[in-house]
Every structure is written in structure tokens, then in C-alpha cells.
N, C-alpha and C positions, 0 to 999 in steps of 0.2 A: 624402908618401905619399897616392895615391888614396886617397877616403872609399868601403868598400866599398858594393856596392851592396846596398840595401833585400832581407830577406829576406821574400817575399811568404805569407801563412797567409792561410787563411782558421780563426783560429782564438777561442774563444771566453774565452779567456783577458783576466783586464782587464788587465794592466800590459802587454798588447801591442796595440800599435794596427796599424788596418788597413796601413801599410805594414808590417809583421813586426818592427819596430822599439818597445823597451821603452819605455815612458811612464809619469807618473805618473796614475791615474786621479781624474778629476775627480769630488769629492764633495761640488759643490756643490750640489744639487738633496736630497742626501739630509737625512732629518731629523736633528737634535743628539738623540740619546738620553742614558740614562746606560749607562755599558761599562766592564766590567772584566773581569778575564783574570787569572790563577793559571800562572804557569810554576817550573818546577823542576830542580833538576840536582843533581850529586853530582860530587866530585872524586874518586879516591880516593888516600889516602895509605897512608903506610907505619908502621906500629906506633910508631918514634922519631919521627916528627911527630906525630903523632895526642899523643904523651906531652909533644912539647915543647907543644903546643898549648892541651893542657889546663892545663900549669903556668904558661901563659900567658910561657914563657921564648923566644921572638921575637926577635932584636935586630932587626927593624924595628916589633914592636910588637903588640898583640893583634888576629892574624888574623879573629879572626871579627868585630870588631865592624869593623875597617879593609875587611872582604870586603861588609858589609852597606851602608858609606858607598859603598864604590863603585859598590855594583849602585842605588842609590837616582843617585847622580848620571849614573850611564849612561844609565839608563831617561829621564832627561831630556836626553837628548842625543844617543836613538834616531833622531831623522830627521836630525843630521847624518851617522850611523852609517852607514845603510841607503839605498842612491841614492831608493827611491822609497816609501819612507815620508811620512806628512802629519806637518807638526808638531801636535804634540798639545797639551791646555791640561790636564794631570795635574789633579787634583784631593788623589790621592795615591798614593805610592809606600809600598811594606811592603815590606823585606826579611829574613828570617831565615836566617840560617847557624849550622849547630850541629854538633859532633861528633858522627855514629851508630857504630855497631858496623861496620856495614857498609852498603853502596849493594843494591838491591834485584839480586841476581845476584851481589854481588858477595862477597869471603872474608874481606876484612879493610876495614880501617879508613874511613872516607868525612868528607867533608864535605857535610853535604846541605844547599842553599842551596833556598829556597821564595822566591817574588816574589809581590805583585799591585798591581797596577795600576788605577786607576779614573779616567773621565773622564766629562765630556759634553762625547757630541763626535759627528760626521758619519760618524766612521772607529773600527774597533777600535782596540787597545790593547795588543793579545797581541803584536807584537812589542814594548812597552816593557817588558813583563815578560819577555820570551827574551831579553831586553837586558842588560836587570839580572840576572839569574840566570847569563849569558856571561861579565858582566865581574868579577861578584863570583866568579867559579871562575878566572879568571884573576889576579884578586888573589890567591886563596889560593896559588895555583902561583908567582907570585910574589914572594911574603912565603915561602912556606916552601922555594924552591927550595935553597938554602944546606945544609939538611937531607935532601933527596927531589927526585933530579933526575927520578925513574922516575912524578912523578905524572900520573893517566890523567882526564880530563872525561867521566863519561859521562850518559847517562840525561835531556838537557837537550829539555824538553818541555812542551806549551800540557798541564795539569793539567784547568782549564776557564777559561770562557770568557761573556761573557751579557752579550746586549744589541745591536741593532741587527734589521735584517733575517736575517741567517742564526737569532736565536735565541742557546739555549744548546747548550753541548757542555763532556761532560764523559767525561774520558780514563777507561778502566778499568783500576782500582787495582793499582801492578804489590805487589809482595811490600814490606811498609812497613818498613822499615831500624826498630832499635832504639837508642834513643838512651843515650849513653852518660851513668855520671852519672859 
């Protein structure tokens, strides 16, 4: 098959280079700061998960701490993940998964996964924390599918963010889920 040909931009975009074609952008030149990044997401489930959950009754095991190892081990294995991610030298990975009441919108039951990320490094960091917070919600969908085929990802979002040249950024606060005891 033909290699199509080059789609021509003059666009300001970094992961496209002057032929319209995607690249990884080169961040040699830039300084090593320190950078970290806050990402967040919410599963939600259904009332009899949410119960086997708490009584930690699983047969493949207790979700939230299994949902926390994952997204810790994703987040280090974001630029195989992502075509044009840098690899990153973490310094550290956090993650928390907890049962809320509910996801910020949402009626019933959640799992709300929080990530952060920190490095020094040339490059942000905020996709190793959208990383970790993706795979740790797809663990939970997978550990609890057996129970709740109907569960929904939502709300998966850079919280904040600090360090390099853009600065910081920091999301405004949607409605804060109530944790269940």
C-alpha cells in the first residue's frame, strides 16, 4: 500500500512538524525542573459493588488496593503507552482509590481514583498521572465486572499541574463526592 502523502499545515502545534506529520518534540534544549501534575477520575458502580467492595468480598482480590498498584505501575510505563510521550525518570508515583457516595454529577455509587506524579525532568508529567488514574479505573472495571457489567469512567482530568515554562494550572473544583465510611 502507498505511504499517503504528507498532510502540509502551517500549524503551531508541537507534535506536528512542518511536513503535517506527528513527531515527538524535541526537549533537548529545555531546562530539567521539578514537575508534578494531579490527575483524577471516578468509575461509577452499582450499589451491590460498591457493597461487595467495602466487604472487601472480590474473588479476584481487594479492588482498591489492586486499582492503586496498577495505576502506580502504568504511570511508569506512560511512554510506552502514548506514541509520543518522553520517558520520564518519576521520582514518585501516589495513587488513591476510595469508595465515594457518589462521582461529582453523578447518583450513586463511585470509585474515585486521585494520581500524582512528580519528576525532574525537561518534560511535564501530567500524562503519567492521566495514565495512572485510566488504568487504575480500568482495573476496577475489571475486578468488579463479574458483579456490574453496566460500569461508566467518568470525570478523568489534569486536577493541577506545576513546573516548567507554562507554570501552574489548577482545574476548578467540580462538586467534591462524599466518602463513604
Amino acid at each position: 500500500m502507498p505511504k499517503p502523502a504528507p498532510r502540509r499545515q502551517s500549524s503551531a502545534l508541537s507534535h506536528v512538524g512542518p511536513d503535517g506529520l506527528a513527531r515527538m518534540v524535541d526537549v533537548g534544549e529545555k531546562p530539567v525542573t521539578a514537575r508534578r501534575a494531579v490527575a483524577e477520575g471516578f468509575v461509577c458502580i452499582s450499589s451491590e459493588l460498591a457493597r461487595a467492595i467495602r466487604a472487601n468480598a472480590l474473588a479476584k482480590g481487594n479492588v482498591l488496593d489492586v486499582a492503586r498498584l496498577a495505576g502506580i505501575a502504568a504511570a511508569k510505563r506512560t511512554s510506552d503507552l502514548i506514541p509520543l510521550c518522553h520517558p520520564l525518570p518519576l521520582d514518585a508515583v501516589h495513587v488513591d482509590a476510595r469508595l465515594v457516595a457518589r462521582a461529582p454529577g453523578g447518583s450513586g455509587p463511585a470509585v474515585a481514583i486521585r494520581a500524582e506524579a512528580c519528576c525532574h525532568a525537561r518534560t511535564g508529567v501530567e500524562m503519567e498521572a492521566l495514565t495512572a488514574v485510566a488504568a487504575a479505573a480500568l482495573t476496577v472495571i475489571d475486578m468488579g465486572k463479574a458483579i456490574d457489567k453496566g460500569m461508566v469512567i467518568e470525570g478523568v482530568r489534569m486536577v493541577e499541574k506545576s513546573g516548567g515554562r507554562s507554570g501552574t494550572y489548577r482545574a476548578p473544583p467540580p462538586a467534591r463526592p462524599r466518602s463513604q465510611a
